[in-house]
ROSEGU-922714 format. One record per residue (C-alpha): residue number from 1; residue in one letter; x, y, z. Coordinates in steps of 0.2 Angstrom, whole numbers, plus 2048, in hexadecimal, padded with zeros to 3 digits. Layout:
<atom pos="NUM" code="A" X="X" Y="Y" Z="Z"/>
...
This chain:
<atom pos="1" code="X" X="7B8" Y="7F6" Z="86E"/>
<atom pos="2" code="X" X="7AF" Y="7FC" Z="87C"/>
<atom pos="3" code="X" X="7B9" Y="80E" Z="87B"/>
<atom pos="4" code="X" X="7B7" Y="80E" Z="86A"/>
<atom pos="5" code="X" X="7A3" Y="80C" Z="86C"/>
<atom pos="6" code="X" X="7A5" Y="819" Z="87C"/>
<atom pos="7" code="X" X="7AD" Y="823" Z="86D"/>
<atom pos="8" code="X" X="79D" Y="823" Z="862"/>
<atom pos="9" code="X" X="793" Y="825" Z="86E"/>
<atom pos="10" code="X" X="79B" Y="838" Z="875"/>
<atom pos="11" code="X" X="79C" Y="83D" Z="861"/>
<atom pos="12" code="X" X="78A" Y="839" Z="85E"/>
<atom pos="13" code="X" X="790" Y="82C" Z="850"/>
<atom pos="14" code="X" X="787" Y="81C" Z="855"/>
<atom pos="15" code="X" X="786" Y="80D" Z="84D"/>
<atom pos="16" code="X" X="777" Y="80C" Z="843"/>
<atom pos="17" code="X" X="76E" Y="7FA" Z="846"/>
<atom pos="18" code="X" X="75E" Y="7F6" Z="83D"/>
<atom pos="19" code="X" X="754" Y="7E6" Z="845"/>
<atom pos="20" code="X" X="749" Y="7DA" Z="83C"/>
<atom pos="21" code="X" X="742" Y="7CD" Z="846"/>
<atom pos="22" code="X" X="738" Y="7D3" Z="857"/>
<atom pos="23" code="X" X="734" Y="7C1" Z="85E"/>
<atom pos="24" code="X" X="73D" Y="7BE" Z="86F"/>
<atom pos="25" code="X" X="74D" Y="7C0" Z="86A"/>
<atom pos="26" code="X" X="74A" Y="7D0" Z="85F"/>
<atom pos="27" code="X" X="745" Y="7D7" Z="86E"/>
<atom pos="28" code="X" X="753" Y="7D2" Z="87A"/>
<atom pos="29" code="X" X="760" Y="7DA" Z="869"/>
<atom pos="30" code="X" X="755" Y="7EA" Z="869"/>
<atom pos="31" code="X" X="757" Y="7ED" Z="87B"/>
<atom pos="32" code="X" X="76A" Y="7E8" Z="87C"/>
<atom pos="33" code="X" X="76D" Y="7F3" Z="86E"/>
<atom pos="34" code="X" X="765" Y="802" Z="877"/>
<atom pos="35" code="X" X="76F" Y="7FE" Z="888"/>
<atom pos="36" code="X" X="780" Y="7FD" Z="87C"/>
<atom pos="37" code="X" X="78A" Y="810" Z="87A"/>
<atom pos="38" code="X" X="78D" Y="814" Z="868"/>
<atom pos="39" code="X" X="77F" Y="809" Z="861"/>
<atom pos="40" code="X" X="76F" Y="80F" Z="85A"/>
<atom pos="41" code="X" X="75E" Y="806" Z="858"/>
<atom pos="42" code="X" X="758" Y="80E" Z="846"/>
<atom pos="43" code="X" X="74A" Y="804" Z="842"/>
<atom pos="44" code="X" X="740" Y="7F2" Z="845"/>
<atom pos="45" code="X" X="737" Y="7E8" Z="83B"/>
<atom pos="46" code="X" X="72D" Y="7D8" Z="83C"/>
<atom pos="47" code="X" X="71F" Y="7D0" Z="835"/>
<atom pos="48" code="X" X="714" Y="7D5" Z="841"/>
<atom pos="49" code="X" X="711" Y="7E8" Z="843"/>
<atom pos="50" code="X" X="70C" Y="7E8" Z="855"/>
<atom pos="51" code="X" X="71C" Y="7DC" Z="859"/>
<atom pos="52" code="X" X="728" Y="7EB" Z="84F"/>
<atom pos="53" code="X" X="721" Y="7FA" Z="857"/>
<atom pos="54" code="X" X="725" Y="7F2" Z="869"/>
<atom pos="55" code="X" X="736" Y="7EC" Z="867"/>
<atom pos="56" code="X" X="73B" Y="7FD" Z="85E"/>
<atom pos="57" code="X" X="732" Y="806" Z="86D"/>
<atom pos="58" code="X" X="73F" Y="7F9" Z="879"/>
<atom pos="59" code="X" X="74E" Y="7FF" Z="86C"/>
<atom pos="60" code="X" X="74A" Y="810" Z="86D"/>
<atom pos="61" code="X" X="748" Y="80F" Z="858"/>
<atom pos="62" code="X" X="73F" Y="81D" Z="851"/>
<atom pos="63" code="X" X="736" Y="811" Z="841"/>
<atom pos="64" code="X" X="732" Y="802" Z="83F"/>
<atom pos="65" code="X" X="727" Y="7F9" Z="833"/>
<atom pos="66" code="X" X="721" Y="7E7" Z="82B"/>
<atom pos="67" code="X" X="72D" Y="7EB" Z="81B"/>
<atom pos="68" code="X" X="73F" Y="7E7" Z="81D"/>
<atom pos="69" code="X" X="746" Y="7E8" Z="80E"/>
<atom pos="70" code="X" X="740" Y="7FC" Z="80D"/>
<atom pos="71" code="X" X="746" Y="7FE" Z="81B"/>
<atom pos="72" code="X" X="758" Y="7F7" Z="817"/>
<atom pos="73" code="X" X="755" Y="805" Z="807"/>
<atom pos="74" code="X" X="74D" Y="814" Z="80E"/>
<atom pos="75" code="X" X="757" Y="813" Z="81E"/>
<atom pos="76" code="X" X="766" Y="80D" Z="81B"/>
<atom pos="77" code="X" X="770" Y="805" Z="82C"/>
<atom pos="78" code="X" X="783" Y="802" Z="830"/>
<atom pos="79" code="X" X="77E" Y="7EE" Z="837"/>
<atom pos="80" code="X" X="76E" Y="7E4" Z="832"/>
<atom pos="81" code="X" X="76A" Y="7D7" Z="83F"/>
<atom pos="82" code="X" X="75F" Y="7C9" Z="838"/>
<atom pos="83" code="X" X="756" Y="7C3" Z="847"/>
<atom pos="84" code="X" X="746" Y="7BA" Z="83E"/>
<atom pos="85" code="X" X="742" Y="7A8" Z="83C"/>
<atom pos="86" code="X" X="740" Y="7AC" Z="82A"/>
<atom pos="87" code="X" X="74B" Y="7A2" Z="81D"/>
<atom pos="88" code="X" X="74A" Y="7A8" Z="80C"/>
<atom pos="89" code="X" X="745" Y="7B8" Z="810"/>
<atom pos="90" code="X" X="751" Y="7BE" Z="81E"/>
<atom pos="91" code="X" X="75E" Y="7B8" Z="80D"/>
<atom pos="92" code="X" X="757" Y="7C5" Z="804"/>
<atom pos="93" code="X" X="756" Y="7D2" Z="80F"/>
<atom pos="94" code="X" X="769" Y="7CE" Z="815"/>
<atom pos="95" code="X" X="76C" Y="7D0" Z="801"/>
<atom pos="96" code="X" X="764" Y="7E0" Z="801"/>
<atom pos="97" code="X" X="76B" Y="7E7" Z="811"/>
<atom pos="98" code="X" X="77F" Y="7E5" Z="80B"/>
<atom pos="99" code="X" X="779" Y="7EA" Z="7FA"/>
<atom pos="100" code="X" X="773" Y="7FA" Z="805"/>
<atom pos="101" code="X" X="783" Y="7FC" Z="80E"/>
<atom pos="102" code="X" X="780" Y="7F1" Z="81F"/>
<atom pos="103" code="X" X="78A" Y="7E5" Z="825"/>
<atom pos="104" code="X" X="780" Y="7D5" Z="82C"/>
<atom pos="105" code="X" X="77E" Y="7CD" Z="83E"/>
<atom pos="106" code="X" X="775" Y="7BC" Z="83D"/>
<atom pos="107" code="X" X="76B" Y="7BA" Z="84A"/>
<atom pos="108" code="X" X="761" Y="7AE" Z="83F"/>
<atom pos="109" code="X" X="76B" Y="79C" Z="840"/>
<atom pos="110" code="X" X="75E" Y="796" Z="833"/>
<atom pos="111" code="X" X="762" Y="7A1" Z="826"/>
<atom pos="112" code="X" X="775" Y="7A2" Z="82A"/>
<atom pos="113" code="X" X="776" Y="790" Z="829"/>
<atom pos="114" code="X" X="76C" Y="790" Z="81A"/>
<atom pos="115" code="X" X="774" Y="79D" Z="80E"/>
<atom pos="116" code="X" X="77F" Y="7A6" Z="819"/>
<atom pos="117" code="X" X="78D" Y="7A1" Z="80A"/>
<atom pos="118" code="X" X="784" Y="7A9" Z="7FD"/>
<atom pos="119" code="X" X="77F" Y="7BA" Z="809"/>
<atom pos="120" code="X" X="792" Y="7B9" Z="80F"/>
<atom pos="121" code="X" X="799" Y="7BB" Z="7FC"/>
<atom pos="122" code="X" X="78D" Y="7CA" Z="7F8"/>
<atom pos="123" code="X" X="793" Y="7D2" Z="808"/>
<atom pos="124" code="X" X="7A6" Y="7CF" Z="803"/>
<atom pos="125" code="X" X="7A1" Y="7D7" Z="7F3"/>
<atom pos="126" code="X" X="79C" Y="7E8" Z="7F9"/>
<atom pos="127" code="X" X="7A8" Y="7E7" Z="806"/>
<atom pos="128" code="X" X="79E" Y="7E3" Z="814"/>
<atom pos="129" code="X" X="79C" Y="7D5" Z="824"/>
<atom pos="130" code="X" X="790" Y="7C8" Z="827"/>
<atom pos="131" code="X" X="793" Y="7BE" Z="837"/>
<atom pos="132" code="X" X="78A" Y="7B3" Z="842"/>
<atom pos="133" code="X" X="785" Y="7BA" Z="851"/>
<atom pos="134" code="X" X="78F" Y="7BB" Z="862"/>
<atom pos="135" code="X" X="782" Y="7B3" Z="86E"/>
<atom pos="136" code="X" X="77C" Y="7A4" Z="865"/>
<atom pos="137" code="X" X="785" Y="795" Z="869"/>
<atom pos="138" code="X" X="791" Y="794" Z="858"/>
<atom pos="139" code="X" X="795" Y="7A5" Z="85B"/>
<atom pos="140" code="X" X="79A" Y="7A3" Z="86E"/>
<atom pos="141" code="X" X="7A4" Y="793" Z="868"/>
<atom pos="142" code="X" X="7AC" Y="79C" Z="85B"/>
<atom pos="143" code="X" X="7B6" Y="7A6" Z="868"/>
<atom pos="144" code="X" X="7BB" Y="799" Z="872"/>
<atom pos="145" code="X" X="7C2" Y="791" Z="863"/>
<atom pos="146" code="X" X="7CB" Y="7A0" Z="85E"/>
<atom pos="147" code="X" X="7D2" Y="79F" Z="871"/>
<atom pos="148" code="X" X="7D5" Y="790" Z="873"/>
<atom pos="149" code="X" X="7DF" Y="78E" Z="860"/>
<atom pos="150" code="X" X="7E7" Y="7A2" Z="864"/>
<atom pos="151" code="X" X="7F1" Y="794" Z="874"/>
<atom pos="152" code="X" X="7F7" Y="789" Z="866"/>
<atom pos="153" code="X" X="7EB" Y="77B" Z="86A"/>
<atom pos="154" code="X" X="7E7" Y="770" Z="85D"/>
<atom pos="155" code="X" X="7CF" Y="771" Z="85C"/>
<atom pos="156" code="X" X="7CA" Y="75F" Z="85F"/>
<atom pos="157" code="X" X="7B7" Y="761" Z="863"/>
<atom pos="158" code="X" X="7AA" Y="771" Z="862"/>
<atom pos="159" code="X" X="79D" Y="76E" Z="86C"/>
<atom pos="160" code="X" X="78C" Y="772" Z="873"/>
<atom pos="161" code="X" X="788" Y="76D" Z="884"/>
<atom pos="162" code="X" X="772" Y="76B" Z="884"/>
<atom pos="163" code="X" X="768" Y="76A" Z="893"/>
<atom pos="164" code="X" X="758" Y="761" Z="889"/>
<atom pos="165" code="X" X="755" Y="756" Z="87A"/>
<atom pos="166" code="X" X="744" Y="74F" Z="876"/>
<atom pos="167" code="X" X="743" Y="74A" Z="864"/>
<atom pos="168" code="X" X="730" Y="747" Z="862"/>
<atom pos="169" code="X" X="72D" Y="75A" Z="86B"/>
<atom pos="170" code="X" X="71F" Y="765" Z="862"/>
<atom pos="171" code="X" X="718" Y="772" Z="864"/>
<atom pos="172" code="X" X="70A" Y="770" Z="86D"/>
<atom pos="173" code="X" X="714" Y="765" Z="879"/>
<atom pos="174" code="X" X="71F" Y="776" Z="87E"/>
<atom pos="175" code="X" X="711" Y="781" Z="87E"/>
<atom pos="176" code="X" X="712" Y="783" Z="88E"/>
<atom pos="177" code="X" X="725" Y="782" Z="891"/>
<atom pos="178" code="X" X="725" Y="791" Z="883"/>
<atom pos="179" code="X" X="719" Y="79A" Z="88C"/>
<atom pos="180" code="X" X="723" Y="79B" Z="89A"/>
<atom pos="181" code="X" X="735" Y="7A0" Z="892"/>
<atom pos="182" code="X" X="729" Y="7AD" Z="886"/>
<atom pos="183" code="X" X="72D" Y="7A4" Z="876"/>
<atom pos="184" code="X" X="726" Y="79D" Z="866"/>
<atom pos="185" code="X" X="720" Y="78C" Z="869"/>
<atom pos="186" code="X" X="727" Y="787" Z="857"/>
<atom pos="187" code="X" X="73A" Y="78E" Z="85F"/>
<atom pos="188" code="X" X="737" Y="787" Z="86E"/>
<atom pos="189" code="X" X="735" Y="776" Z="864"/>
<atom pos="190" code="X" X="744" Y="777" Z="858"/>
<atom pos="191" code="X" X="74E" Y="779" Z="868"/>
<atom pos="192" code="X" X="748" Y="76B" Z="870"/>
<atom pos="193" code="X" X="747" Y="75E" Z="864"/>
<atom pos="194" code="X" X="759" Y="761" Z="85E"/>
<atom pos="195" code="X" X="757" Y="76F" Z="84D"/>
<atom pos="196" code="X" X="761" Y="77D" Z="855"/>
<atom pos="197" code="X" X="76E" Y="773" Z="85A"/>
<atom pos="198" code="X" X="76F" Y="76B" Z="84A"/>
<atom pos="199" code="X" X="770" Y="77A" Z="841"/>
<atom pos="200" code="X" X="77B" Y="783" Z="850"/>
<atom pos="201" code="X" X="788" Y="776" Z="84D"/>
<atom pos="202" code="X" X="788" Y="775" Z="83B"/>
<atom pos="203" code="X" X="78B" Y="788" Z="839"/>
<atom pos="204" code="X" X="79B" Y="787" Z="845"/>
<atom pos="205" code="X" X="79F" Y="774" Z="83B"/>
<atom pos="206" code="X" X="7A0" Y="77D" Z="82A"/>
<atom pos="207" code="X" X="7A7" Y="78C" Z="830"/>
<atom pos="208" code="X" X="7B7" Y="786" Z="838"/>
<atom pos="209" code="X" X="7BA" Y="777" Z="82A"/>
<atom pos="210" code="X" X="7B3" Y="76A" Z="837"/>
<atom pos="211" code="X" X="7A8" Y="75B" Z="836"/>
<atom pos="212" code="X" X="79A" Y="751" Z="83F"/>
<atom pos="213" code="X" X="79E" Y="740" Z="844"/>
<atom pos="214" code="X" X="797" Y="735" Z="833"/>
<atom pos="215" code="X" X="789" Y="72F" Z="83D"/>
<atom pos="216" code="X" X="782" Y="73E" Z="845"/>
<atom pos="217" code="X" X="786" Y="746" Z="854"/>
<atom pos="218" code="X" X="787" Y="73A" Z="865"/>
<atom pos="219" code="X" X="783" Y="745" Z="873"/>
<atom pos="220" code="X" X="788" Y="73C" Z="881"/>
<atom pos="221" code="X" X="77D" Y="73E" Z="892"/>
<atom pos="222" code="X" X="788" Y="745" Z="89F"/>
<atom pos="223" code="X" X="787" Y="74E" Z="8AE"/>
<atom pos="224" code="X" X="797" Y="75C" Z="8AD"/>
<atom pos="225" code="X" X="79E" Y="762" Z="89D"/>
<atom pos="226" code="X" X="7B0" Y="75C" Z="8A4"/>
<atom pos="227" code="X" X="7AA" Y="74D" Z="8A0"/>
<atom pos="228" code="X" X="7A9" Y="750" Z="88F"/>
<atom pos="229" code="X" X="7BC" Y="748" Z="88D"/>
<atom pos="230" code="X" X="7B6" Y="73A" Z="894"/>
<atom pos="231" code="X" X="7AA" Y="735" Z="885"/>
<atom pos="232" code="X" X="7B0" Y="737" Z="875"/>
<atom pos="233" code="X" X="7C0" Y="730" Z="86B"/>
<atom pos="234" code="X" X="7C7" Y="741" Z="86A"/>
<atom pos="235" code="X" X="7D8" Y="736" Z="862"/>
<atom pos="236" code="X" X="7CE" Y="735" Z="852"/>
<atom pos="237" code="X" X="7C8" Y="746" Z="852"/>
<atom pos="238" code="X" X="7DA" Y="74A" Z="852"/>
<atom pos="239" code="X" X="7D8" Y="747" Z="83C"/>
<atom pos="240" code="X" X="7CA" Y="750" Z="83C"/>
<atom pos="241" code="X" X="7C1" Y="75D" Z="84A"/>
<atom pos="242" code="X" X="7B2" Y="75B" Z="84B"/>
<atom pos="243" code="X" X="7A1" Y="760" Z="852"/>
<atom pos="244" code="X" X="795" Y="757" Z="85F"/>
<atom pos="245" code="X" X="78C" Y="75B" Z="872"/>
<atom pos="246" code="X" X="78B" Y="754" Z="882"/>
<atom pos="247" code="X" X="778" Y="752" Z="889"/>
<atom pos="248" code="X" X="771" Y="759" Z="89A"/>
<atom pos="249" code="X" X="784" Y="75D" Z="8A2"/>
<atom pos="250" code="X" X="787" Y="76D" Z="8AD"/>
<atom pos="251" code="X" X="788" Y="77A" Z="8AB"/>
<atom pos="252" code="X" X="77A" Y="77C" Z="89E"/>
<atom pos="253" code="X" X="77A" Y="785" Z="890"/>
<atom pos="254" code="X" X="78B" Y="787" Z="88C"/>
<atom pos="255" code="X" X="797" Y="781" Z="880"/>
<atom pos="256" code="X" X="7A9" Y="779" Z="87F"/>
<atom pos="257" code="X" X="7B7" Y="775" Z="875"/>
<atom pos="258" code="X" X="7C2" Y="769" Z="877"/>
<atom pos="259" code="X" X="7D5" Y="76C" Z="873"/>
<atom pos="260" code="X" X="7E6" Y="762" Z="870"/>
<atom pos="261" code="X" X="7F6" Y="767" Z="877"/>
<atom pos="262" code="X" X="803" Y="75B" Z="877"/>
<atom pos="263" code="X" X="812" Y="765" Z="87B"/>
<atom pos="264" code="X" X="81B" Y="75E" Z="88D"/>
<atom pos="265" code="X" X="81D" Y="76E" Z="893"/>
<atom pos="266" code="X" X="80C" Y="775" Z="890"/>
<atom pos="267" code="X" X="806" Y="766" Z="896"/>
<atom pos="268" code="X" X="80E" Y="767" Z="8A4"/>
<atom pos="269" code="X" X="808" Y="778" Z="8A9"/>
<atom pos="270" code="X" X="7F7" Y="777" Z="8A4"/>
<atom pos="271" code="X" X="7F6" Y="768" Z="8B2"/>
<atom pos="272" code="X" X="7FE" Y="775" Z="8BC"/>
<atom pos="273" code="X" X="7F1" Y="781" Z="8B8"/>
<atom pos="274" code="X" X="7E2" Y="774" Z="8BC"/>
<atom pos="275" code="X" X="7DC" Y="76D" Z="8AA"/>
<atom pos="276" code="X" X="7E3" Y="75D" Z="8AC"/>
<atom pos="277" code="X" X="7F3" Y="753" Z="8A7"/>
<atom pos="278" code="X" X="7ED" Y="753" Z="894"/>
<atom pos="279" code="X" X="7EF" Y="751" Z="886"/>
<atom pos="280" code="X" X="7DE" Y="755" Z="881"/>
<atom pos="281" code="X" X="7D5" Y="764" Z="88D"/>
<atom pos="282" code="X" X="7C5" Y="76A" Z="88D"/>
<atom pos="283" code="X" X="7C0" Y="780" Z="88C"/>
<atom pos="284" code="X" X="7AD" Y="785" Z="88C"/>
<atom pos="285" code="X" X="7A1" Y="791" Z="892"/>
<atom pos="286" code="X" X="795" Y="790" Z="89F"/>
<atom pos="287" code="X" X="788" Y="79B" Z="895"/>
<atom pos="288" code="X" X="783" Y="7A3" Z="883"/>
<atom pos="289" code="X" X="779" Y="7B3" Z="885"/>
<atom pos="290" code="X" X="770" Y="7B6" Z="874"/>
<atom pos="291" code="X" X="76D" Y="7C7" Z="874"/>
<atom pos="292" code="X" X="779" Y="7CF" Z="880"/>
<atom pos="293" code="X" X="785" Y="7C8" Z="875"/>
<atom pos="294" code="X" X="77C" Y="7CF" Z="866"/>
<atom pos="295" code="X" X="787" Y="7E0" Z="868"/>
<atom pos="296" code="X" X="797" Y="7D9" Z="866"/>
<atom pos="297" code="X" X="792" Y="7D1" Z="857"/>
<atom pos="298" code="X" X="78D" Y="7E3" Z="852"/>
<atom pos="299" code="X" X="79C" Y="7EC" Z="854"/>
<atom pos="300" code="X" X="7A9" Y="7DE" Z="851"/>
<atom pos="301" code="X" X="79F" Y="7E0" Z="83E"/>
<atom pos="302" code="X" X="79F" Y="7F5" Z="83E"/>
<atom pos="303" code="X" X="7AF" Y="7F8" Z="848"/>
<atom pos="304" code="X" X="7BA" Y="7EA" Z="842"/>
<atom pos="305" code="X" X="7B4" Y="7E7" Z="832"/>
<atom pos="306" code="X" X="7B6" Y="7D3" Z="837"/>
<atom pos="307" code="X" X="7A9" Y="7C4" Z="83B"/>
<atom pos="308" code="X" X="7A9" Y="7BD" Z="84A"/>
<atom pos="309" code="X" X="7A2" Y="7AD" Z="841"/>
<atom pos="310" code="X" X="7A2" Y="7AC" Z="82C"/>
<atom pos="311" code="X" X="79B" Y="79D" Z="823"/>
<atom pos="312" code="X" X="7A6" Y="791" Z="81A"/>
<atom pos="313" code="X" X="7A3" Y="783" Z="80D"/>
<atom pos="314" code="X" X="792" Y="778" Z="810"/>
<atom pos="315" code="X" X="79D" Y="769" Z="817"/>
<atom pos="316" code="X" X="78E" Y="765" Z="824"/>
<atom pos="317" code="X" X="77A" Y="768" Z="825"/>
<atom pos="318" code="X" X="76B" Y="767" Z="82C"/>
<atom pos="319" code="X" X="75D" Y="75A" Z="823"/>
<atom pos="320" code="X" X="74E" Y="758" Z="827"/>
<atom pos="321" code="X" X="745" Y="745" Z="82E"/>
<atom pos="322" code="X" X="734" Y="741" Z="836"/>
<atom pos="323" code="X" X="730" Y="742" Z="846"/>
<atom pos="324" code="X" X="721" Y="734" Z="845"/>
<atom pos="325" code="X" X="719" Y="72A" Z="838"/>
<atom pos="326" code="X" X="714" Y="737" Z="829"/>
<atom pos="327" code="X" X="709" Y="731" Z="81C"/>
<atom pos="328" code="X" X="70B" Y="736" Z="808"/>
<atom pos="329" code="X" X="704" Y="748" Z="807"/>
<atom pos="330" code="X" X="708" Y="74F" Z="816"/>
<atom pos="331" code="X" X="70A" Y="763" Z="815"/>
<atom pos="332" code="X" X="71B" Y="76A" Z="81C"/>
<atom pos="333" code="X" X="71B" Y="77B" Z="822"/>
<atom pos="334" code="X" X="727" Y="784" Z="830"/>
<atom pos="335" code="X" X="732" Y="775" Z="830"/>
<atom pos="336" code="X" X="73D" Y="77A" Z="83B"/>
<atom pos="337" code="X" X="733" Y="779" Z="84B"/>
<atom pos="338" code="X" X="728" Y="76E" Z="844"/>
<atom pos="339" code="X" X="71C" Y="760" Z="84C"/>
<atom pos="340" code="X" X="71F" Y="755" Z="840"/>
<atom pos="341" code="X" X="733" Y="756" Z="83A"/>
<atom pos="342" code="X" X="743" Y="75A" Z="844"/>
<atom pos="343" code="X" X="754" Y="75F" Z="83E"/>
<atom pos="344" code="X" X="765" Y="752" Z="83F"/>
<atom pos="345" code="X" X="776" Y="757" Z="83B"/>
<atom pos="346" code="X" X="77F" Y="74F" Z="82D"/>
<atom pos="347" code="X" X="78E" Y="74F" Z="821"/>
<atom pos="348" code="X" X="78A" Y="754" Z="811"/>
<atom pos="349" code="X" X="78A" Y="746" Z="802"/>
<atom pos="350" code="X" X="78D" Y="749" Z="7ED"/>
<atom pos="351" code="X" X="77C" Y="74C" Z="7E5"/>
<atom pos="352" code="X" X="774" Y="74A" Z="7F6"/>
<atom pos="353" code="X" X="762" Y="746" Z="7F6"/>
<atom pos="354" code="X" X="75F" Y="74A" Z="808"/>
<atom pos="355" code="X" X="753" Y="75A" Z="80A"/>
<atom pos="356" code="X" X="75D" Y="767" Z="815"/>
<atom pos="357" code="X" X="74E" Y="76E" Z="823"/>
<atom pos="358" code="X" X="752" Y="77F" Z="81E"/>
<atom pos="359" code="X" X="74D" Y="77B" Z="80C"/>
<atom pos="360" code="X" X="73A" Y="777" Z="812"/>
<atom pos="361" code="X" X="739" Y="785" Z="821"/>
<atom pos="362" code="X" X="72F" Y="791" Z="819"/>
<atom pos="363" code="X" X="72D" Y="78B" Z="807"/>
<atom pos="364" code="X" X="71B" Y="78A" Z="7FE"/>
<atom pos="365" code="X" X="713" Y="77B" Z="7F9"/>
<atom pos="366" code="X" X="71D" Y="76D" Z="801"/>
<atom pos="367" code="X" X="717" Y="75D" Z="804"/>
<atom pos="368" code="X" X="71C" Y="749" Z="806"/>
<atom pos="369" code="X" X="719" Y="740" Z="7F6"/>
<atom pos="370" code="X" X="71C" Y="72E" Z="7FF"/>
<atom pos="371" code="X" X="719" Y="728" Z="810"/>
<atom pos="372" code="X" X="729" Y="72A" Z="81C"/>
<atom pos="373" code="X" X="72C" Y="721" Z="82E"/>
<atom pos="374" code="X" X="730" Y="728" Z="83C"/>
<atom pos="375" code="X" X="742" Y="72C" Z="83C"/>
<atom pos="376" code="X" X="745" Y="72B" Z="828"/>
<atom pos="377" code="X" X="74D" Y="73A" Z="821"/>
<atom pos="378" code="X" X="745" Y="744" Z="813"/>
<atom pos="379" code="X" X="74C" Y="745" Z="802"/>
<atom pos="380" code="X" X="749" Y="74E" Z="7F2"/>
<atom pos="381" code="X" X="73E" Y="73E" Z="7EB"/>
<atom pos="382" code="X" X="732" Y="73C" Z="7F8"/>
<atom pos="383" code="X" X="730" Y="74D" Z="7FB"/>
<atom pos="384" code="X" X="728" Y="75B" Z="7F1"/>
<atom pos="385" code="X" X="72D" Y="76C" Z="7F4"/>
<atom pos="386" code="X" X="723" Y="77C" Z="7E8"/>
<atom pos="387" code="X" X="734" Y="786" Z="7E7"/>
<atom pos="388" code="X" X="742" Y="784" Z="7EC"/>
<atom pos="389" code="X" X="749" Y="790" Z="7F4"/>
<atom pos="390" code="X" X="75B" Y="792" Z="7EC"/>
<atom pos="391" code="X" X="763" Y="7A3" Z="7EC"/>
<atom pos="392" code="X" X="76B" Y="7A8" Z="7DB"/>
């Protein structure tokens, strides 16, 4: 891939990249694409002009502008990367940018969670890509299952290995943590209280045909991911993989995936080479890189024509419940990130009435029509929501 990029780059045939999104991680993508031969930065946007015209000054873009979808038109690019905390609207735009010719990176777990199906079928239609990205922790463990099943090993587990969970987190009580890392106090809650690796984990669940235990993930506290074998009846996962995390474990930041090999010779040489006797063994990461990764994505999409990570059936999601006490008419805006409701992983039901998070994220006129306790989940009857936001 790398020669083939080197290749690009000495025949003046770059990859063409347009960017929407210029928060903290737009900007880290902006800069990795500049630093990557055989990519170019065309053109940013965001929803904030100053914010744009700084991260295409870091990318070396040429335009930018508060308009995505003319720019997907009027500037037509070879890869879109969707790196907003939009919902509905990084949808349409991903529509419009296959429509356009462009193949999509989502660097926008939101919205790929969310209608990354739909965006996927459009983009098989005009013969295109949409993946997940490389450096967000579903893309990472997509590769190591690709390793680790490429051995012959039988995937048991996908899983997350989180440094912090506080499930009453708001905003305001990170604003200072936020500060410090340079992000949005509203990401900086999603990932804290538990959203992000909700949704993380159900993109990789419904991708790869897996399911979250039926009560919710467990997240044991441990203090090494080898540990990880220790704390989970990996036997009856053996049915059914499935998804889950371990809480506060070195090294942080990672992820894992556990395996099956039952062979005796196998066995016997894995012990050899130092993963233990067996037959359950344990593979991960010490790190996910976000945006340095974002390239690969990038030119797995233009080069390759493949996805590193496309959607399958809706077999898991995210819904929304309360994070305190919430009386009848409370107002729910940017629900992901929210102070008042978090994100929990679920299996999906028949005619569920569960309200998916995503659902409410940016949609107008939501309120609660009735009281909820803290730790109820909201559902389609106590919950009013202007317009829903369904793709066609």
């Amino acid at each position: 891939m790398l020669a083939a990029l080197q290749s690009l780059q000495t025949h003046g045939t770059p990859i063409r990249v347009g960017l929407c999104g210029a928060g903290a991680m737009g900007r880290g993508i902006a800069a990795a694409v500049r630093r990557t031969p055989g990519m170019n930065l065309a053109w940013v946007s965001d929803l904030v002009e100053a914010r744009a015209a700084d991260a295409a000054a870091l990318g070396g873009a040429l335009r930018h502008s508060t308009n995505t979808q003319a720019l997907l038109v009027d500037h037509p690019v070879n890869v879109f990367v969707e790196a907003s905390t939009a919902v509905l609207a990084a949808a349409k735009s991903a529509m419009i940018a296959v429509e356009n010719g462009a193949h999509i990176v989502w660097m926008n777990a939101e919205a790929d969670l969310a209608f990354g199906p739909q965006v996927d079928a459009a983009a098989q239609r005009h013969g295109k890509i949409a993946t997940s990205d490389a450096g967000d922790q579903h893309g990472v463990l997509a590769r190591l299952l690709d390793e680790i099943e490429l051995w012959g090993w039988k995937v048991v587990q996908a899983g997350n290995i989180k440094g912090f969970l506080d499930e009453e987190a708001t905003p305001d009580s990170l604003r200072h943590e936020a500060a410090k890392r340079q992000l949005d106090p509203r990401a900086c809650c999603a990932y804290t209280d538990g959203t992000k690796l909700a949704i993380e984990m159900a993109i990789i669940a419904n991708a790869r045909g897996f399911l979250v235990p039926e009560y919710g993930m467990r997240g044991p506290r441990v203090k090494h991911v080898s540990e990880a074998l220790q704390h989970f009846d990996l036997a009856a996962a053996l049915a059914c993989p499935e998804v889950d995390y371990i809480l506060g474990a070195e090294p942080g930041g990672g992820v894992y995936a556990i395996g099956y090999m039952d062979d005796p010779d196998e066995r016997f040489l894995l012990d050899y080479y130092k993963l233990g006797a067996g037959p359950f063994y344990l593979h991960y990461r010490p790190c996910h890189l976000c945006h340095v990764e974002t390239p690969l994505a990038i030119a797995t999409a233009a080069l390759e024509n493949r996805a590193l990570l496309a959607p399958g059936p809706r077999a898991n999601d995210v819904f929304a419940v309360a994070k305190c006490d919430l009386p009848a008419g409370t107002p729910l805006t940017h629900a992901i990130g929210s102070p008042l409701i978090r994100g929990i992983l679920r299996r999906c039901e028949k005619q569920d009435q569960r309200v998916p998070i995503w659902m409410i994220h940016d949609t107008q006129n939501c309120f609660l029509r009735k009281p909820l306790k803290k730790g109820e989940t909201l559902t389609f009857q106590s919950t009013a929501i202007g317009e829903l936001p369904v793709w066609p």
